[in-house]
DRENTORKOL-3810 file (N, C-alpha, C; in nm, 4 decimals):
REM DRENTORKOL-3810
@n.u->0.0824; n.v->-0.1193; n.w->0.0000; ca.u->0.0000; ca.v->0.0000; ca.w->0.0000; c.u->0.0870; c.v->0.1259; c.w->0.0000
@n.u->0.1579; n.v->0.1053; n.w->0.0375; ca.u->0.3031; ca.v->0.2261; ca.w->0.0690; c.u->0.3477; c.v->0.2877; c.w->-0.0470
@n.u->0.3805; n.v->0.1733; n.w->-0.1391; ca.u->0.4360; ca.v->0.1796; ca.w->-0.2583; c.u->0.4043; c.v->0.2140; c.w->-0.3263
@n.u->0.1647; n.v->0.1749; n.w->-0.3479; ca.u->0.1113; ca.v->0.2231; ca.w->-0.4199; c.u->0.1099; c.v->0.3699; c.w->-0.3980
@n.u->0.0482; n.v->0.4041; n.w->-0.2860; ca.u->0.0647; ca.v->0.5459; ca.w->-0.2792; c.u->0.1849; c.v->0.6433; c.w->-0.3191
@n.u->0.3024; n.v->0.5822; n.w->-0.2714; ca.u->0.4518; ca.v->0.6746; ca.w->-0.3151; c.u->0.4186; c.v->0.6967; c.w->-0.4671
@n.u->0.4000; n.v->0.5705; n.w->-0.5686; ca.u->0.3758; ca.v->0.6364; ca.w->-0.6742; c.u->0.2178; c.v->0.6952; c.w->-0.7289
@n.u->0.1285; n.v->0.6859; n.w->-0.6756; ca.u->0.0498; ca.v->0.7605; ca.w->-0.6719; c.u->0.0905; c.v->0.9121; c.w->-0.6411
@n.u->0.1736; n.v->0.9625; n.w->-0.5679; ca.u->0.2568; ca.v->1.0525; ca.w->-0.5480; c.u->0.3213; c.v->1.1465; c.w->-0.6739
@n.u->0.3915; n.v->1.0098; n.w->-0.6847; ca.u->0.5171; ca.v->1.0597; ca.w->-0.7679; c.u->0.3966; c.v->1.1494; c.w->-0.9281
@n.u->0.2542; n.v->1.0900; n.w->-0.9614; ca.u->0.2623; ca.v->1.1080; ca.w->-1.0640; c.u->0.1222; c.v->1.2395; c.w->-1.0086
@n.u->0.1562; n.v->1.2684; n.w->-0.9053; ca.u->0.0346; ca.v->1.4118; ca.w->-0.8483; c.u->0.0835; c.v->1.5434; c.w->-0.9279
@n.u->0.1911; n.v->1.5686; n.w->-0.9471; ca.u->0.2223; ca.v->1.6996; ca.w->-0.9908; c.u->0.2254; c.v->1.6927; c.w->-1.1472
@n.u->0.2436; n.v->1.5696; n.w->-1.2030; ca.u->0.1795; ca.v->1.5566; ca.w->-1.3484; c.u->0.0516; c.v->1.5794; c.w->-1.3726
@n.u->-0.0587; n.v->1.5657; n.w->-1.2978; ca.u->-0.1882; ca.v->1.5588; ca.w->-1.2712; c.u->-0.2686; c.v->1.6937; c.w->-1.2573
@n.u->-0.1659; n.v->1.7409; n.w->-1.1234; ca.u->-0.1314; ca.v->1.8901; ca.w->-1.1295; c.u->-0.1816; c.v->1.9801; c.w->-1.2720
@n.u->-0.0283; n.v->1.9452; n.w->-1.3466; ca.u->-0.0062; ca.v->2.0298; ca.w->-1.4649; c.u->-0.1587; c.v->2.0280; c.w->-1.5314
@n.u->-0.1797; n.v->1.8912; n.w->-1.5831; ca.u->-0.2889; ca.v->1.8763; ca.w->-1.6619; c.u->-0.3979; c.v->1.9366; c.w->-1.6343
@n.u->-0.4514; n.v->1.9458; n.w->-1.4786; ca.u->-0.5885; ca.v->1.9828; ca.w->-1.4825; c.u->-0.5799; c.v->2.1569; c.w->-1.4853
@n.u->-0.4238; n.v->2.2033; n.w->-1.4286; ca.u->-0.4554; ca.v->2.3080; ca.w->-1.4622; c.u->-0.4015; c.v->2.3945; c.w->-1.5894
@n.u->-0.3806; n.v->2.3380; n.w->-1.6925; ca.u->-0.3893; ca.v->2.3275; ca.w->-1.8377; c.u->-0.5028; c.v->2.3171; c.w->-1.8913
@n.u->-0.5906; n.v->2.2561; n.w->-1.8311; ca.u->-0.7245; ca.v->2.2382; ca.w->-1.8636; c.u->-0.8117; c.v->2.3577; c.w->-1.8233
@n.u->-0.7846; n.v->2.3971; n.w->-1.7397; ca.u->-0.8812; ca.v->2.4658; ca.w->-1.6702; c.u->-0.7986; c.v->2.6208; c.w->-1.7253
@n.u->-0.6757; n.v->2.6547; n.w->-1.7625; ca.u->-0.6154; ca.v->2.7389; ca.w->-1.8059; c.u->-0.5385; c.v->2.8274; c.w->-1.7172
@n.u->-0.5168; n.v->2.7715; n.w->-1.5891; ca.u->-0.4514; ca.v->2.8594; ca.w->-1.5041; c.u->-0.3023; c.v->2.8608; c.w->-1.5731
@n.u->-0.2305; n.v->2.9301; n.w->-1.4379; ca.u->-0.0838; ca.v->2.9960; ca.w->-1.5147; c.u->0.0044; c.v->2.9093; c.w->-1.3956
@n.u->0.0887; n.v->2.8011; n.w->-1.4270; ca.u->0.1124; ca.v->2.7103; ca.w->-1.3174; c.u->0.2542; c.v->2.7415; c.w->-1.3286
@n.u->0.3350; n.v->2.7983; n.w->-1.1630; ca.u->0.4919; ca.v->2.7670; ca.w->-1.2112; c.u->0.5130; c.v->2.6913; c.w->-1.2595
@n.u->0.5938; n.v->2.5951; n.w->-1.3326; ca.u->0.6771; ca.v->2.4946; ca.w->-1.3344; c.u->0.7613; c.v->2.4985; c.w->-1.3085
@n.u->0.8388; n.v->2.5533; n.w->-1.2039; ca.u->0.9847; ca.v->2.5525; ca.w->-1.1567; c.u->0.9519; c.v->2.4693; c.w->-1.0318
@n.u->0.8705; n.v->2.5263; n.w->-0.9703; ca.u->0.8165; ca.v->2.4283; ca.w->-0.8560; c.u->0.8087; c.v->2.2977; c.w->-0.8450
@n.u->0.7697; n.v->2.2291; n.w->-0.9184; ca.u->0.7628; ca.v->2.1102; ca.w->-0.9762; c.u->0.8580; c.v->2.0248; c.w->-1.0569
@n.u->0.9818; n.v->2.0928; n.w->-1.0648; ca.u->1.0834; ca.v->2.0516; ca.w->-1.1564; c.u->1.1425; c.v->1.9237; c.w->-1.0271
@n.u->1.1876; n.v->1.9760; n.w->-0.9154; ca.u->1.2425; ca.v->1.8620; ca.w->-0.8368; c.u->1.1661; c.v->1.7548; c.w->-0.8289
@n.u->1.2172; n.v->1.6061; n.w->-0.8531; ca.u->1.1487; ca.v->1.4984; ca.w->-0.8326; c.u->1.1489; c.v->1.4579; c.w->-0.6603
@n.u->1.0720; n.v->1.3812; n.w->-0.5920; ca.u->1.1054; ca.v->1.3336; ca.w->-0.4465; c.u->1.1668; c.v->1.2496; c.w->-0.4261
@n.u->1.2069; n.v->1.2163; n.w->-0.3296; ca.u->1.3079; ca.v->1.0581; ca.w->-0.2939; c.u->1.1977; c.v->0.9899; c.w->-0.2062
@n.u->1.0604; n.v->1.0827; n.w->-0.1457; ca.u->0.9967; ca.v->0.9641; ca.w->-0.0959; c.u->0.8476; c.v->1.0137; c.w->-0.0887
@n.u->0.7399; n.v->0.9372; n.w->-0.0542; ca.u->0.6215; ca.v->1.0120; ca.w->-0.0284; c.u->0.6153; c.v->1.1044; c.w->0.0533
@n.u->0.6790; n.v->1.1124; n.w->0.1768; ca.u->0.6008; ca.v->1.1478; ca.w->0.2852; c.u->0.7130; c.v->1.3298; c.w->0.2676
@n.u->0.8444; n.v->1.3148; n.w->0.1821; ca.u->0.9067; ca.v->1.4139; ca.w->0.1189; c.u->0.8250; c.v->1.5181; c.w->0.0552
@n.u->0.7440; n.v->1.4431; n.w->-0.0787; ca.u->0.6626; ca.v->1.4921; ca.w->-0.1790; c.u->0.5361; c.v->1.6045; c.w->-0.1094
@n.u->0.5398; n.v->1.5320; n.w->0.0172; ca.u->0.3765; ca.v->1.5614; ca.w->0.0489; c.u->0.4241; c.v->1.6871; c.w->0.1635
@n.u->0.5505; n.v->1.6894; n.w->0.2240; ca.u->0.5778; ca.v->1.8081; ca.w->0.3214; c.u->0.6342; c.v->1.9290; c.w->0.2280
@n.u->0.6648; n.v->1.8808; n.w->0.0984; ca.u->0.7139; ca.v->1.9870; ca.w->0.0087; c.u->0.5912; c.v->2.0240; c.w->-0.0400
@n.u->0.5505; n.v->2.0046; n.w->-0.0977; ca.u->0.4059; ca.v->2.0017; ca.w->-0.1670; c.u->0.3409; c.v->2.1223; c.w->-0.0555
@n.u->0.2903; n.v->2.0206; n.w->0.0201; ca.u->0.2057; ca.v->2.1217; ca.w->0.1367; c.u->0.2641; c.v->2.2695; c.w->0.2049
@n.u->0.4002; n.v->2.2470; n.w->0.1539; ca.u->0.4576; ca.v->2.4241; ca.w->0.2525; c.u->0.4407; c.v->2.5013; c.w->0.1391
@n.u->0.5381; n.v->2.4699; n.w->0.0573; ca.u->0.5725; ca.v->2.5928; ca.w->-0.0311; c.u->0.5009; c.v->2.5844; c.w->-0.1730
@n.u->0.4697; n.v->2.4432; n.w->-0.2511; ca.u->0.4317; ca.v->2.4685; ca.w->-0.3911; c.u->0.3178; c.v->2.4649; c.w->-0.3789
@n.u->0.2390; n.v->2.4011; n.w->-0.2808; ca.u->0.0397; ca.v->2.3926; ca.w->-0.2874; c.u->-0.0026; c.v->2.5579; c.w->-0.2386
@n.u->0.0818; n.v->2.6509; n.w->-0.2586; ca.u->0.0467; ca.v->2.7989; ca.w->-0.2124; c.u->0.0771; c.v->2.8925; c.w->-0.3409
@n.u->0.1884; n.v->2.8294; n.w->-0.4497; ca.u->0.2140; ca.v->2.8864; ca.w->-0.5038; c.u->0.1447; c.v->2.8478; c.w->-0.6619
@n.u->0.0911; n.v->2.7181; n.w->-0.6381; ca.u->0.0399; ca.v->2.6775; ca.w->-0.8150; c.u->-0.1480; c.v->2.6388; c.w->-0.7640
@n.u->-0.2056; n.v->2.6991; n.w->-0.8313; ca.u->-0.3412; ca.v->2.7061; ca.w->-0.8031; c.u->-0.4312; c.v->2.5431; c.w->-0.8605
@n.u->-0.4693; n.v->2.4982; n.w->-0.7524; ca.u->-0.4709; ca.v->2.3523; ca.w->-0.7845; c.u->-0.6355; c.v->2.3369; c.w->-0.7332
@n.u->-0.6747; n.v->2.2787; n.w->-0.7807; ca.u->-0.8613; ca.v->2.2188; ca.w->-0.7079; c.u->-0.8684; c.v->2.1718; c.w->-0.5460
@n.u->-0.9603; n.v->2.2064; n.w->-0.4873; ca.u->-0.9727; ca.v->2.1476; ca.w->-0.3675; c.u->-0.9544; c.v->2.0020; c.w->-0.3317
@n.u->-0.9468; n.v->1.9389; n.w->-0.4745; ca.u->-1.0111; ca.v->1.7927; ca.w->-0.4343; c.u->-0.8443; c.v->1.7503; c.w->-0.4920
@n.u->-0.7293; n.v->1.7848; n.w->-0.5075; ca.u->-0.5957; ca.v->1.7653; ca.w->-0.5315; c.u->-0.5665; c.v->1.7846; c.w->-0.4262
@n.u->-0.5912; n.v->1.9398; n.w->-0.3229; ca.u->-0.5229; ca.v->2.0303; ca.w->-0.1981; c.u->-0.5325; c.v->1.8711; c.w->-0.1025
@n.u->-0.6816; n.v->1.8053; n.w->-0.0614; ca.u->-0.7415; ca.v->1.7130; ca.w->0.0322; c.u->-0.6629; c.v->1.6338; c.w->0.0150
@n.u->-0.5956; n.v->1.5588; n.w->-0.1322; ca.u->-0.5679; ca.v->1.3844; ca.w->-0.1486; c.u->-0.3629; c.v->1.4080; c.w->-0.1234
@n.u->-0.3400; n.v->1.5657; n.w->-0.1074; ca.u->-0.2157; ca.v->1.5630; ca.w->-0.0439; c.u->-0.1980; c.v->1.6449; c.w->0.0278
@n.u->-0.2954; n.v->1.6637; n.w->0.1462; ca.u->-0.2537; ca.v->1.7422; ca.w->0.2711; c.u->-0.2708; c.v->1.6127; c.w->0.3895
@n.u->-0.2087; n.v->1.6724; n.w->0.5063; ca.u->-0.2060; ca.v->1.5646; ca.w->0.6273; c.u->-0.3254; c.v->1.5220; c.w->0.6665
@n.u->-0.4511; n.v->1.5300; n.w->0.6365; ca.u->-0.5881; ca.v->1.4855; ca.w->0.6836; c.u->-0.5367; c.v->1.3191; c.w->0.6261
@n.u->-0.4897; n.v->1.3333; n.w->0.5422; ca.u->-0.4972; ca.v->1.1617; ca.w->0.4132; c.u->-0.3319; c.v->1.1436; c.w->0.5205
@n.u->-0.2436; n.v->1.1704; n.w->0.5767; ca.u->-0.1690; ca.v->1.1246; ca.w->0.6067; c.u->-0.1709; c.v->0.9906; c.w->0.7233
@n.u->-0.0631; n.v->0.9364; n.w->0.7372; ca.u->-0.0671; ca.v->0.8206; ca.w->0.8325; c.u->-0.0586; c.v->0.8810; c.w->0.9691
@n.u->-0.0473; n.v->0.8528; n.w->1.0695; ca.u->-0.0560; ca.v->0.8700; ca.w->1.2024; c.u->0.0861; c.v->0.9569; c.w->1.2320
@n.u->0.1948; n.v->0.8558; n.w->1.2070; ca.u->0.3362; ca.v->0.8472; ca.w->1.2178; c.u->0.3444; c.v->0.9636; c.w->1.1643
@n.u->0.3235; n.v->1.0610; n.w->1.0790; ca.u->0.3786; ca.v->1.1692; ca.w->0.9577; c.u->0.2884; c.v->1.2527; c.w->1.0365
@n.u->0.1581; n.v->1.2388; n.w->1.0717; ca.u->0.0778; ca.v->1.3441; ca.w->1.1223; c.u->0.1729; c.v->1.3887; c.w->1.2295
@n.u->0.1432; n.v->1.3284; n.w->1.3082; ca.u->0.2615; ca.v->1.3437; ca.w->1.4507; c.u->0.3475; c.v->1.4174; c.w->1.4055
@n.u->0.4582; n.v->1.3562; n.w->1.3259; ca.u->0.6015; ca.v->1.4199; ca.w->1.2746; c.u->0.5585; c.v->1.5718; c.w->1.2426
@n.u->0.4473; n.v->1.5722; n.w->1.1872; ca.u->0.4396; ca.v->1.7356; ca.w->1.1257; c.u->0.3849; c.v->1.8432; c.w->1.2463
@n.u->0.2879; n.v->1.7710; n.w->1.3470; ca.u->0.3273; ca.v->1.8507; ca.w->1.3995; c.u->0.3636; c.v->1.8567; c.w->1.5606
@n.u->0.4868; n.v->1.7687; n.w->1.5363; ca.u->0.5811; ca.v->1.7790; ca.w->1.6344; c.u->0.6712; c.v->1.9292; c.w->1.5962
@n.u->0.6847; n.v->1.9625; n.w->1.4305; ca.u->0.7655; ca.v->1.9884; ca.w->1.3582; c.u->0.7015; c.v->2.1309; c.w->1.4203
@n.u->0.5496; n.v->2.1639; n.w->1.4484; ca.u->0.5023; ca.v->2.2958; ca.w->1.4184; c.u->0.5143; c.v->2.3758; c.w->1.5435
@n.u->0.5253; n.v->2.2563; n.w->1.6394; ca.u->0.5071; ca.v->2.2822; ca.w->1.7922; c.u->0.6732; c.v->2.3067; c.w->1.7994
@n.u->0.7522; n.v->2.2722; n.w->1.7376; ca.u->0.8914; ca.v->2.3440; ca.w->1.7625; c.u->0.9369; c.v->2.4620; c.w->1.7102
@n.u->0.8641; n.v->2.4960; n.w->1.5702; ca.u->0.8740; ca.v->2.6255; ca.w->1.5118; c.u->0.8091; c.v->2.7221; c.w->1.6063
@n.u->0.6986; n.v->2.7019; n.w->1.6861; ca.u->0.6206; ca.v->2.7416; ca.w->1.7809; c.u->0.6848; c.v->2.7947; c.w->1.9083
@n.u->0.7622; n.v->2.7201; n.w->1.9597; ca.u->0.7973; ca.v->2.6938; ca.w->2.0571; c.u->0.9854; c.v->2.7167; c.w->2.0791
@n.u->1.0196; n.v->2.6383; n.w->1.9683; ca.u->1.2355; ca.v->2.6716; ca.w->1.9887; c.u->1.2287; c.v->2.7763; c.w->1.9640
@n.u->1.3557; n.v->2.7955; n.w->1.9939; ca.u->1.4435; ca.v->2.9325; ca.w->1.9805; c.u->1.4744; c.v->2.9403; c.w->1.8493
@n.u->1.5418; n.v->2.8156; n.w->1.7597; ca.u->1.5335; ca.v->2.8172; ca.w->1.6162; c.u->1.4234; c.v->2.7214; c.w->1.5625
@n.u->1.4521; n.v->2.6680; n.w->1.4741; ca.u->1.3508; ca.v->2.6186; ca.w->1.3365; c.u->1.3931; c.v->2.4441; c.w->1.3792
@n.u->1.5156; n.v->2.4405; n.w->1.3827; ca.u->1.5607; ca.v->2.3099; ca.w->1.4456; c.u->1.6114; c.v->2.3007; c.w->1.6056
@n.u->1.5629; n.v->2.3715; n.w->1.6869; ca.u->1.6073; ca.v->2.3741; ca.w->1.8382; c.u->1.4963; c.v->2.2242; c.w->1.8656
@n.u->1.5713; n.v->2.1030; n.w->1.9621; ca.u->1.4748; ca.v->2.0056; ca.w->1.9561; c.u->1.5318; c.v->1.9737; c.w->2.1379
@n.u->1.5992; n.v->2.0830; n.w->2.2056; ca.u->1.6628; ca.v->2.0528; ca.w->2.3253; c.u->1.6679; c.v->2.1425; c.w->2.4236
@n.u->1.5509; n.v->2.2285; n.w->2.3901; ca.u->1.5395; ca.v->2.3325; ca.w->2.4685; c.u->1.3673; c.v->2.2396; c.w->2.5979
@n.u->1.3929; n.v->2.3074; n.w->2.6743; ca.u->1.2905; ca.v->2.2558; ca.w->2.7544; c.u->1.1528; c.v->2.2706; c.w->2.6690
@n.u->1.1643; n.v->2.4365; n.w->2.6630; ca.u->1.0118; ca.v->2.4643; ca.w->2.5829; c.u->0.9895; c.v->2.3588; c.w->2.4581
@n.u->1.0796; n.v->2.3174; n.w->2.3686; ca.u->1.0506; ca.v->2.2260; ca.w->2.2846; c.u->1.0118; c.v->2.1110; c.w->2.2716
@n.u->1.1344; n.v->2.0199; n.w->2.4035; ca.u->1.0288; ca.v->1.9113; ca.w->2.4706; c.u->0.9053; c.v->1.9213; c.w->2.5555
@n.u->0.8939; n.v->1.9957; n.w->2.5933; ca.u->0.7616; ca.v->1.9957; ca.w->2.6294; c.u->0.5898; c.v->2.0151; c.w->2.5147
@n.u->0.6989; n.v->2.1312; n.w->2.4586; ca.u->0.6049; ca.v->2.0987; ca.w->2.3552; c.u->0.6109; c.v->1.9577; c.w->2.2613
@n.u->0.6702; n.v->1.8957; n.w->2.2329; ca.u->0.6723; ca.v->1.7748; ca.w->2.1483; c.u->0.6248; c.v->1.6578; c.w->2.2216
@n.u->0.6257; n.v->1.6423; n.w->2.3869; ca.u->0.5841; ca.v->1.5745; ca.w->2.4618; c.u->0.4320; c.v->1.5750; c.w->2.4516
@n.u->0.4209; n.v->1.6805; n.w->2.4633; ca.u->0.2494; ca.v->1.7174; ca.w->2.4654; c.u->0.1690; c.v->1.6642; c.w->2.3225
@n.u->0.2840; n.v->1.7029; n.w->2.2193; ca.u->0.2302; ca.v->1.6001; ca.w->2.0734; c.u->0.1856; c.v->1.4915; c.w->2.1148
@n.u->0.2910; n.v->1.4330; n.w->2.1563; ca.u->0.3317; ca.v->1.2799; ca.w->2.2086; c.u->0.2112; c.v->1.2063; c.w->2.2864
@n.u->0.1994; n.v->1.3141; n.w->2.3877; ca.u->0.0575; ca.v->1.2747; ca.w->2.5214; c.u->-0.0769; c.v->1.2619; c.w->2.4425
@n.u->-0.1294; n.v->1.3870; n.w->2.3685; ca.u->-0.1910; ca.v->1.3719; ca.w->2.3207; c.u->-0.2579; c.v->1.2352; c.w->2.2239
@n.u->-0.1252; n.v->1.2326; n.w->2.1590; ca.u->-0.1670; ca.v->1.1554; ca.w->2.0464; c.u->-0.2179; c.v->0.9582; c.w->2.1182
@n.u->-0.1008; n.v->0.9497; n.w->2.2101; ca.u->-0.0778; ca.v->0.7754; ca.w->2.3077; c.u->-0.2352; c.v->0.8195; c.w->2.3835
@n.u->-0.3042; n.v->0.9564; n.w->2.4447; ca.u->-0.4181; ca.v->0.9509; ca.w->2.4938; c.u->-0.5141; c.v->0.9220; c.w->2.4424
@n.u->-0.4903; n.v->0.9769; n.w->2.2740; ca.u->-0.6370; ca.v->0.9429; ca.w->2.2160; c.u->-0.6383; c.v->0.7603; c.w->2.1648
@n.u->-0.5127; n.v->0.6811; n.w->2.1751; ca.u->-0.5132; ca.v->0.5681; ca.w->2.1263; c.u->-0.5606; c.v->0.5009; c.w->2.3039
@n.u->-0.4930; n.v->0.5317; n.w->2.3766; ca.u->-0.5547; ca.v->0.4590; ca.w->2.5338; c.u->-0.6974; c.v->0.4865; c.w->2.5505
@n.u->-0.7753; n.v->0.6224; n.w->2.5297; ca.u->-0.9049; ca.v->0.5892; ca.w->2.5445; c.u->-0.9819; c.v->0.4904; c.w->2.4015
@n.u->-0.9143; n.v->0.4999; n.w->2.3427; ca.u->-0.9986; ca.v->0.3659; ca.w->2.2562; c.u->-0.9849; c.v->0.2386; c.w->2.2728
@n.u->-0.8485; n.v->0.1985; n.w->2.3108; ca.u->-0.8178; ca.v->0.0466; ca.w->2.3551; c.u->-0.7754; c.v->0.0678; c.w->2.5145
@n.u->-0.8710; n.v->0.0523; n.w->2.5950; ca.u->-0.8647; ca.v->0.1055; ca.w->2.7472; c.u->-0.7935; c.v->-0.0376; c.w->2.8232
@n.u->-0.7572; n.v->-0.1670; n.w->2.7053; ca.u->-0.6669; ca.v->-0.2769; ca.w->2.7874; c.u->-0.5493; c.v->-0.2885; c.w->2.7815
@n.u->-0.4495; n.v->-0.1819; n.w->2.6421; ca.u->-0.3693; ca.v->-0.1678; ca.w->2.6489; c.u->-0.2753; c.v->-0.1532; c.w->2.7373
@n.u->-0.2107; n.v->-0.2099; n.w->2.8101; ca.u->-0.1516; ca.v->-0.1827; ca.w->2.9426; c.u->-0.0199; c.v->-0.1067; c.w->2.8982
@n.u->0.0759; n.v->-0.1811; n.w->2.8061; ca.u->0.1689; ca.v->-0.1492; ca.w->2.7768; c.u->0.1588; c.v->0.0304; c.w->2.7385
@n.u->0.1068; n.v->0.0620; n.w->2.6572; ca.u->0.0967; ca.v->0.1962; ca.w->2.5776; c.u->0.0157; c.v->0.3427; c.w->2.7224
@n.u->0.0377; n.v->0.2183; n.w->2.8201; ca.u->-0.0899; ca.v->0.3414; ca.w->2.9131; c.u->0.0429; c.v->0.3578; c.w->3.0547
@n.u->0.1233; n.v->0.2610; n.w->3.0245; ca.u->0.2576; ca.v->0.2711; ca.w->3.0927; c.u->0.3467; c.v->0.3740; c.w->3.0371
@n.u->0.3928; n.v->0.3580; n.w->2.8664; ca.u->0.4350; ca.v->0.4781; ca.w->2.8454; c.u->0.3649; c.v->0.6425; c.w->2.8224
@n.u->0.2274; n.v->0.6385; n.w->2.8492; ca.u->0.1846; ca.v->0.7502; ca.w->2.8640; c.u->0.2356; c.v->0.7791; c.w->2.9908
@n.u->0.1905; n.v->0.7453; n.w->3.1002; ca.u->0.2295; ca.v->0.8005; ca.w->3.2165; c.u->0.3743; c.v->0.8432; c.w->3.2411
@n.u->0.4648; n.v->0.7385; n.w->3.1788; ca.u->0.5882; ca.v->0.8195; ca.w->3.1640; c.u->0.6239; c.v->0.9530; c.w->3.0789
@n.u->0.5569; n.v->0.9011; n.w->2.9767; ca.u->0.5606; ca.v->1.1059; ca.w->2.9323; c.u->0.4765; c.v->1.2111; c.w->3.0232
@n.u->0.4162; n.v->1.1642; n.w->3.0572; ca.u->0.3211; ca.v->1.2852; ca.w->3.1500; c.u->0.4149; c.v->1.3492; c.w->3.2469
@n.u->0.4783; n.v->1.2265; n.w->3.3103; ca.u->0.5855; ca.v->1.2528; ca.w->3.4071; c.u->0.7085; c.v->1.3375; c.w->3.3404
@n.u->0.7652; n.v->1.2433; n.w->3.2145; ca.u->0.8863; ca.v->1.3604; ca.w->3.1705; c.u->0.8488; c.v->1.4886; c.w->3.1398
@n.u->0.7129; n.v->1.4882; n.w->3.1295; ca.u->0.6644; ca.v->1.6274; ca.w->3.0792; c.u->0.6660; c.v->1.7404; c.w->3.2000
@n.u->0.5915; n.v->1.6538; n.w->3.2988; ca.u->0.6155; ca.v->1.7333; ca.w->3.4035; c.u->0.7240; c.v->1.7553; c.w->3.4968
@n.u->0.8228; n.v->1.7169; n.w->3.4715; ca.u->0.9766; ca.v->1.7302; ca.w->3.4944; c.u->1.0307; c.v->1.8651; c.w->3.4320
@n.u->1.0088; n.v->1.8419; n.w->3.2783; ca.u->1.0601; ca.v->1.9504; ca.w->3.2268; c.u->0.9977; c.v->2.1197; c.w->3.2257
@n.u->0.8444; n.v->2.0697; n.w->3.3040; ca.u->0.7707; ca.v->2.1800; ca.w->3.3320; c.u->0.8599; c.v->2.2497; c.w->3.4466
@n.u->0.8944; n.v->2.1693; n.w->3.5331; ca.u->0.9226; ca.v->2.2081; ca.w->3.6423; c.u->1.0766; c.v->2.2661; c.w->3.6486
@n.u->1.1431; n.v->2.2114; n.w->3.5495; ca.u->1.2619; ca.v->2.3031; ca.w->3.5349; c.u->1.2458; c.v->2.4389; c.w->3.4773
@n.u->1.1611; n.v->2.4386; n.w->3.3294; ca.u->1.1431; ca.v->2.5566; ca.w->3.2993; c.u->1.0807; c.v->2.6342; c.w->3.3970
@n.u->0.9821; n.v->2.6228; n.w->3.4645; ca.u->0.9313; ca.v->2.7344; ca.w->3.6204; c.u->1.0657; c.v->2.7839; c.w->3.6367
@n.u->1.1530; n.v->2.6771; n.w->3.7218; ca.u->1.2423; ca.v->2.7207; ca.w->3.7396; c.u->1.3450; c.v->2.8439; c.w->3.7339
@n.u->1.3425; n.v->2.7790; n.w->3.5885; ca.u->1.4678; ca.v->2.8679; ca.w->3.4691; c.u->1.4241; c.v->3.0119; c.w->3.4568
@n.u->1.3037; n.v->3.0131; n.w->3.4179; ca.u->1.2375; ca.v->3.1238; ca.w->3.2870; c.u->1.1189; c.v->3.1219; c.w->3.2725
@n.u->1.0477; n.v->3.2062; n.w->3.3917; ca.u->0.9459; ca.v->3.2047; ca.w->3.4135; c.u->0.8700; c.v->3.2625; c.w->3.3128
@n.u->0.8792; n.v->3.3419; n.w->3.2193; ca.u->0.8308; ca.v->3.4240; ca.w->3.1119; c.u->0.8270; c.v->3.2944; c.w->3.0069
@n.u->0.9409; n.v->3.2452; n.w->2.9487; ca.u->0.9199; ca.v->3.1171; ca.w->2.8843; c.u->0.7628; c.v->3.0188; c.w->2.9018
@n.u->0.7910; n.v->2.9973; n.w->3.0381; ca.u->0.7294; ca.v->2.8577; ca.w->3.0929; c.u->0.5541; c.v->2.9253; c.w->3.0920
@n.u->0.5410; n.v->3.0781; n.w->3.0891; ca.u->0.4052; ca.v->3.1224; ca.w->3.0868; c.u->0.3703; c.v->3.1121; c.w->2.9646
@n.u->0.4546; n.v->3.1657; n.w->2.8938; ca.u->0.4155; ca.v->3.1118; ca.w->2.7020; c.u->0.3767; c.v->2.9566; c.w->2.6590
@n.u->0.4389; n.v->2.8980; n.w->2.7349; ca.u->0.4550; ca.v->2.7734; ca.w->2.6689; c.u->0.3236; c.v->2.7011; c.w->2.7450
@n.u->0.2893; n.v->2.7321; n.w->2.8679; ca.u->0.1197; ca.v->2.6668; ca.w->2.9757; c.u->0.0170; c.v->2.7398; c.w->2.8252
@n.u->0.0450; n.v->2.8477; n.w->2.8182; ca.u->-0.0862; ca.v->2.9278; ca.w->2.7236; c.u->-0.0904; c.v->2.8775; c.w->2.5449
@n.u->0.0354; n.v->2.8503; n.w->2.5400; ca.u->0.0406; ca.v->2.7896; ca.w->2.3846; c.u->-0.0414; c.v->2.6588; c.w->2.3799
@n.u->-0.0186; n.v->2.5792; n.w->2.4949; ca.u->-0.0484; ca.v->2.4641; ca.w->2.4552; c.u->-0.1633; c.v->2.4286; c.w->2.5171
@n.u->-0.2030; n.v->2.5172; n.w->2.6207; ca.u->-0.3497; ca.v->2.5190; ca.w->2.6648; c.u->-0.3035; c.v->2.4545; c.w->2.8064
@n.u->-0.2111; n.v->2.4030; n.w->2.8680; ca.u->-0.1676; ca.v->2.3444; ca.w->2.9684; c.u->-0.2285; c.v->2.4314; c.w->3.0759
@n.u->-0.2671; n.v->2.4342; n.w->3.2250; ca.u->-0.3397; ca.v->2.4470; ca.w->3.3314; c.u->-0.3249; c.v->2.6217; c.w->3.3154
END
């Protein structure tokens, strides 16, 4: 299924061109010149910078934005948003505010799978351990940088 989709992928921005050739819009093609090395590549490039810049149908925007993504990639993206959010840079992944924010991805996501399978024991063990590292690192940032640690309770909706 992986595979099908990657090239289902690979042949979206051909698809692209056509419909909006059809329809007569004015489509970069520079955008589209790089090929991907993988799906889940295609679809974070796609979604930042070229699905803003080449005018495409709603029903193209849906079959490659993260709603259609897997779990694993959802997460990843926005672990990715909660650090742009949250670090000091674009790639800061070691700052307290960042783990905490990425933890909270993390909580979230293991919470909504424990209230559906409520026998999972294993997966309800490592929730509680993130709750805990989470609240570890809460407690340093108090600590540290109190101005920080107020941004970061209100960003994420925390108490």
């Amino acid at each position: 299924l992986a595979q099908e989709l990657f090239w289902r992928a690979q042949k979206i921005p051909a698809m692209i061109l056509r419909c909006a050739a059809r329809s007569a819009a004015r489509v970069r093609v520079g955008a589209l010149a790089a090929p991907a090395r993988s799906f889940s590549e295609l679809k974070y490039h796609m979604d930042g910078s070229v699905l803003s810049e080449v005018h495409i149908s709603e029903r193209a925007k849906r079959v490659i934005s993260l709603d259609t993504a897997s779990q694993k990639e959802s997460v990843k993206a926005r672990c990715q948003a909660a650090i742009k959010r949250f670090g000091y840079t674009e790639s800061d992944t070691g700052s307290s505010a960042s783990q905490i924010a990425i933890l909270t991805v993390r909580i979230e996501n293991l919470r909504q799978h424990v209230l559906s399978n409520p026998r999972d024991k294993h997966n309800k063990r490592s929730l509680l351990l993130l709750v805990n590292k989470r609240r570890k690192h809460m407690k340093y940032l108090r600590r540290t940088n109190y101005d920080k640690y107020n941004d970061v309770m209100t960003g994420l909706g925390l108490t």
